[in-house]
C-alpha positions as CSV (number, residue, x, y, z in Angstrom):
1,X,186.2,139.3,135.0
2,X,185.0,142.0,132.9
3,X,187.4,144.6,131.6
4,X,186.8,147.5,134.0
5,X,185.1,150.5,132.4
6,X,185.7,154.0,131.8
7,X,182.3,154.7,133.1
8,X,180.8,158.3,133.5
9,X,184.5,160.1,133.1
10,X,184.7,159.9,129.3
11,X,182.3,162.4,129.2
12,X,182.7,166.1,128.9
13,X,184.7,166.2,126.0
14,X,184.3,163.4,123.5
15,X,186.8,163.1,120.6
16,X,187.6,167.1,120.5
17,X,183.9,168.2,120.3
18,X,182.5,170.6,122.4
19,X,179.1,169.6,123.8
20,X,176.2,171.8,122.5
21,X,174.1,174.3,124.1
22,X,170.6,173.8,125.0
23,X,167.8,175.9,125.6
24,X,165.7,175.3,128.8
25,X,162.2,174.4,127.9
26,X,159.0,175.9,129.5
27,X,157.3,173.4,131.7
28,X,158.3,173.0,134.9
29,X,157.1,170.9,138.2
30,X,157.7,172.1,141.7
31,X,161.7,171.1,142.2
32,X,161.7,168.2,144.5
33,X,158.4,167.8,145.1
34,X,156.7,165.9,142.4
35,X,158.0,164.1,139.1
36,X,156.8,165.4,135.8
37,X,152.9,165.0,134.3
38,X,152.5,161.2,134.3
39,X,151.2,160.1,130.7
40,X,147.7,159.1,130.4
41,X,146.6,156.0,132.2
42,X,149.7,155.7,134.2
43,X,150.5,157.4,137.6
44,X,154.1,157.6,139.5
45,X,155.0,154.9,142.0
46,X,158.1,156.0,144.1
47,X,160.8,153.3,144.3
48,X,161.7,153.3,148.1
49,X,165.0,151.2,147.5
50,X,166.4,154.2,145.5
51,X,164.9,156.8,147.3
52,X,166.7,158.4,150.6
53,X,166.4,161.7,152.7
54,X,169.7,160.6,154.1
55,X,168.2,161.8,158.2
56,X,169.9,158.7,159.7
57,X,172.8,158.5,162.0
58,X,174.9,156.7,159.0
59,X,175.0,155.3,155.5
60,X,171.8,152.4,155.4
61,X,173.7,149.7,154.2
62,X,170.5,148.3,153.4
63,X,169.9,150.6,150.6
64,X,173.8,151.4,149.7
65,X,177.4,150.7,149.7
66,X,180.5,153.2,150.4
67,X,182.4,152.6,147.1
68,X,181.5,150.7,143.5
69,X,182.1,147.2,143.3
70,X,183.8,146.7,140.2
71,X,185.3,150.6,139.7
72,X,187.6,152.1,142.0
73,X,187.8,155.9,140.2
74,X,189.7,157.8,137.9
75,X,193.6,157.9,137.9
76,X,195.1,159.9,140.3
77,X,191.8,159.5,143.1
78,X,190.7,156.4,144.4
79,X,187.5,155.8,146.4
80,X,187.9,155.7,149.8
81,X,185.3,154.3,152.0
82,X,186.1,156.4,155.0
83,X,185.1,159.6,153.1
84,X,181.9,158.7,152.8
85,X,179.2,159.8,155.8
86,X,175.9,161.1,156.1
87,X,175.3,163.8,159.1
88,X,173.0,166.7,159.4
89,X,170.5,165.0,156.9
90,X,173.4,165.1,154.5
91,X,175.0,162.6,152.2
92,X,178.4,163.7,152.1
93,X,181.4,162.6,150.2
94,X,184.6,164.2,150.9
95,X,187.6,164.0,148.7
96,X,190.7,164.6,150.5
97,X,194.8,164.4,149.7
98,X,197.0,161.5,150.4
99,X,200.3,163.4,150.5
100,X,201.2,167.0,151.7
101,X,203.4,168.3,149.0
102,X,202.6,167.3,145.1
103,X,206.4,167.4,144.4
104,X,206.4,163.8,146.2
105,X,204.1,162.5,143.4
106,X,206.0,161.3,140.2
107,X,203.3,161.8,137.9
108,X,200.5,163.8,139.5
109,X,198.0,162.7,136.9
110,X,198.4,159.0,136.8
111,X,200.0,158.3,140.2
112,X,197.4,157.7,143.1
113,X,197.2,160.3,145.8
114,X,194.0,161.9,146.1
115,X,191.3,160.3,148.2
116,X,187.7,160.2,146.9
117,X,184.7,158.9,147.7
118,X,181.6,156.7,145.8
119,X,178.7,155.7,147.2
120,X,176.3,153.0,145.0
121,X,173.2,151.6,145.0
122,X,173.2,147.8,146.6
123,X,171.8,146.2,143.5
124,X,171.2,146.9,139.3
125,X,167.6,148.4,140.4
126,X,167.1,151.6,138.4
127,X,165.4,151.3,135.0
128,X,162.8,153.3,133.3
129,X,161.5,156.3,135.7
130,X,162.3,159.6,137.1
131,X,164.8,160.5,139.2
132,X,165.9,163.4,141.0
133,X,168.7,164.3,143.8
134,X,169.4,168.1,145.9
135,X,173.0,168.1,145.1
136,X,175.6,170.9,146.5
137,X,179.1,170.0,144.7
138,X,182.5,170.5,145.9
139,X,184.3,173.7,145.4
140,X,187.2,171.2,143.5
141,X,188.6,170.4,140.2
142,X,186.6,168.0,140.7
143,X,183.6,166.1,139.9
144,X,180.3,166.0,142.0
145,X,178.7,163.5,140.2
146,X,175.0,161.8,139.9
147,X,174.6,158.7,137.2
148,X,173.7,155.0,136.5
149,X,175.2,152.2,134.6
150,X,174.0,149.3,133.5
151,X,176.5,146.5,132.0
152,X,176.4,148.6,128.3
153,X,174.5,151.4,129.1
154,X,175.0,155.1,131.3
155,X,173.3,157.9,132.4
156,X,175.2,160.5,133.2
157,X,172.5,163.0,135.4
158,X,175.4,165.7,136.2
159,X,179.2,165.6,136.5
160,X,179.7,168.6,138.0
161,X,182.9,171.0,138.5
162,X,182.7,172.6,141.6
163,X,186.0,175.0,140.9
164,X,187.5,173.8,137.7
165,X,191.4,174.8,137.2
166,X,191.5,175.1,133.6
167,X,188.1,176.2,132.6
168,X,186.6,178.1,135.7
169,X,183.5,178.6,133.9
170,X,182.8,175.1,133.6
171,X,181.1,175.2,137.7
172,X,178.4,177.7,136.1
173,X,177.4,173.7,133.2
174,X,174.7,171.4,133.9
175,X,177.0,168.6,132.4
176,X,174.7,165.5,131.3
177,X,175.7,162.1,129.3
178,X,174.8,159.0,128.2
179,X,177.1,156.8,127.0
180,X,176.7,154.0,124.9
181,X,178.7,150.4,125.1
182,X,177.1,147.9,123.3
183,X,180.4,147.6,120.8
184,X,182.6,147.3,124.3
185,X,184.3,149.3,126.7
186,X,187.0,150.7,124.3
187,X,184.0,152.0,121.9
188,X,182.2,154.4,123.9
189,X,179.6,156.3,122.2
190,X,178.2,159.7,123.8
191,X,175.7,161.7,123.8
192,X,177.3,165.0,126.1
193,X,174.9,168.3,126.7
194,X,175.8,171.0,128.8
195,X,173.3,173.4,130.2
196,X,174.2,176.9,131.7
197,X,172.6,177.2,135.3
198,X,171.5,180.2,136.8
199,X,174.4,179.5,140.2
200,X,177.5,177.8,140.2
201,X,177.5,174.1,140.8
202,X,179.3,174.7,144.1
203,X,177.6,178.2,145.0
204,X,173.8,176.8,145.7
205,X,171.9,173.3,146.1
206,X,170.4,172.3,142.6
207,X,167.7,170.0,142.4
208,X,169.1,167.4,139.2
209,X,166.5,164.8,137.1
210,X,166.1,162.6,134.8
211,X,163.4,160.9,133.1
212,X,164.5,157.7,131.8
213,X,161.3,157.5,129.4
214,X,162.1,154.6,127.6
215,X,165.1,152.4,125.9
216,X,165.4,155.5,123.3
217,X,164.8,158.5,125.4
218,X,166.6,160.4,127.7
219,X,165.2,163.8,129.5
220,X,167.1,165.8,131.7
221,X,165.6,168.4,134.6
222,X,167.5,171.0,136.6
223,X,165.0,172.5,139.8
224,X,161.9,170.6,137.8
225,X,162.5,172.5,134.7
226,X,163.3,170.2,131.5
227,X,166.7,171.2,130.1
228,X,167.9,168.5,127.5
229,X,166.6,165.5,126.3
230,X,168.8,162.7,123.8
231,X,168.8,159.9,122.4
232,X,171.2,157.3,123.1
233,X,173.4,155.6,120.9
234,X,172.2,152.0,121.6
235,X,168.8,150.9,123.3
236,X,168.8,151.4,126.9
237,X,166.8,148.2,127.9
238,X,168.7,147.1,131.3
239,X,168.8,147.5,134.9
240,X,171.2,150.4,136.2
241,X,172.9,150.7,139.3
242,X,173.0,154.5,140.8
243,X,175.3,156.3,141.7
244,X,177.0,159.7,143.1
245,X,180.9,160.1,143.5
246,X,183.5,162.3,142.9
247,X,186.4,161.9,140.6
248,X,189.6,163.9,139.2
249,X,188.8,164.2,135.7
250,X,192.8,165.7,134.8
251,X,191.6,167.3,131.3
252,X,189.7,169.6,133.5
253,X,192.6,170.4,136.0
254,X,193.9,169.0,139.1
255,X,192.6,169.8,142.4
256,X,195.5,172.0,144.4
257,X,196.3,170.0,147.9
258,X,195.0,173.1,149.9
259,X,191.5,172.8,148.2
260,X,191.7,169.0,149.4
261,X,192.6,169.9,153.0
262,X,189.8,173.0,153.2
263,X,186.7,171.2,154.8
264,X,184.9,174.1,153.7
265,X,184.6,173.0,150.4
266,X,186.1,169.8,149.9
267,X,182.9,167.9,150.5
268,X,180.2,167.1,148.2
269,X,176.7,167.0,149.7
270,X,173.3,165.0,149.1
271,X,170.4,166.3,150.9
272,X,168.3,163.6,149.3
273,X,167.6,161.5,146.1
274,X,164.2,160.5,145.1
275,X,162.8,157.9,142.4
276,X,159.8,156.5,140.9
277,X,158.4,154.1,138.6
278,X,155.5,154.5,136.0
279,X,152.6,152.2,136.9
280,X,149.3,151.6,135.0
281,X,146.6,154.4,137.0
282,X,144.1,152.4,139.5
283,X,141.0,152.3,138.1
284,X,138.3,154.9,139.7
């Protein structure tokens, strides 16, 4: 068994250091309707396994599973299967509290007692490509979040607070990652770029990309506008599972029990996620 990872969650701050600014760039595709420009000689395949417009009656198991196989989420939430469901040609994932009154918890940032939710791709199928998802996140201290991992390799597309306790600001980031584990689990190394957005995470849909170009690069895309691109830490050269869940991340505040118990906002939604591959253009 492998040791389990701190996936996705070491991410907005990494050893003290505030993740840098970045200017959005100029070029921009229609948001959610296109990829980027393909380079020469090669033209966009979509990747029907990870793509879904989520306008079934419930989850296709075919495509996805209600949790993560080998994570269960970040002390004090756990994933719970029954908080994910897809209605109204929504993904949603609701995060929800487990006791009624916090001075029942011991230790309210290690002890388990909120309820979140984590839905995964079936297989390790992403690799090189773009990718995109219409996200709404939670209005939590919380995270609404959009990523892959790979066995020593992540992409963190957004980690998104919806209504952040200790840094209200924070819901107003584009939040991107990679992280790096070629060295192990314990020796993380990260790449984290924030981006400010013209609407809070939680107050509008955003359309969030990436374009996994190759082992070394990295680009980010928020509404089909590149924002950020890095270059991670070790070569990104495997298959990647994907993935959207929410999360406590406690250096960013709890969530308050009455936020967890408002269906108004305690839910983040998916209206669709949408992939493709690079293949060599058809001849004419």
């Amino acid at each position: 068994m492998i040791a389990m990872p701190a996936p996705h969650a070491a991410a907005i701050l990494i050893g003290g250091l505030i993740p840098p600014l970045v200017p959005p760039w100029s070029s921009a595709a229609e948001p959610g309707e296109n990829p980027p420009p393909a380079p020469a000689g090669f033209r966009w395949e979509p990747v029907p396994e990870l793509t879904d417009e989520f306008n079934t009656a419930g989850l296709d198991t075919s495509k996805w599973r209600p949790g993560i196989s080998y994570w269960q989420g970040r002390e004090p939430s756990r994933f719970a299967p029954e908080n994910v469901s897809v209605s109204g040609g929504m993904l949603r994932l609701r995060s929800t509290s487990l006791v009624k009154d916090l001075s029942s918890v011991k230790h309210p940032g290690k002890d388990i007692w909120v309820a979140s939710a984590a839905v995964s791709s079936k297989e390790r199928r992403a690799s090189c490509g773009y990718y995109e998802a219409r996200i709404k996140a939670s209005r939590l201290s919380m995270t609404s979040s959009f990523w892959f991992q790979g066995k020593y390799s992540e992409i963190d597309v957004v980690e998104q607070m919806g209504a952040p306790a200790k840094d209200p600001d924070d819901r107003n980031f584009m939040l991107m990652n990679t992280h790096s584990f070629a060295n192990g689990w314990d020796k993380d190394e990260a790449t984290p770029v924030r981006w400010r957005m013209p609407a809070g995470s939680a107050d509008d849909f955003h359309v969030y990309g990436v374009w996994w170009k190759d082992k070394d690069t990295v680009w980010f895309y928020h509404n089909g506008t590149k924002v950020a691109e890095v270059r991670p830490k070790c070569a990104f050269a495997e298959p990647m599972f994907l993935f959207f869940d929410t999360e406590v991340f406690t250096w960013s505040g709890l969530p308050s029990i009455a936020s967890l118990e408002d269906p108004a906002g305690n839910t983040m939604l998916v209206d669709w996620v949408r992939s493709w591959k690079l293949v060599d253009q058809a001849p004419r």
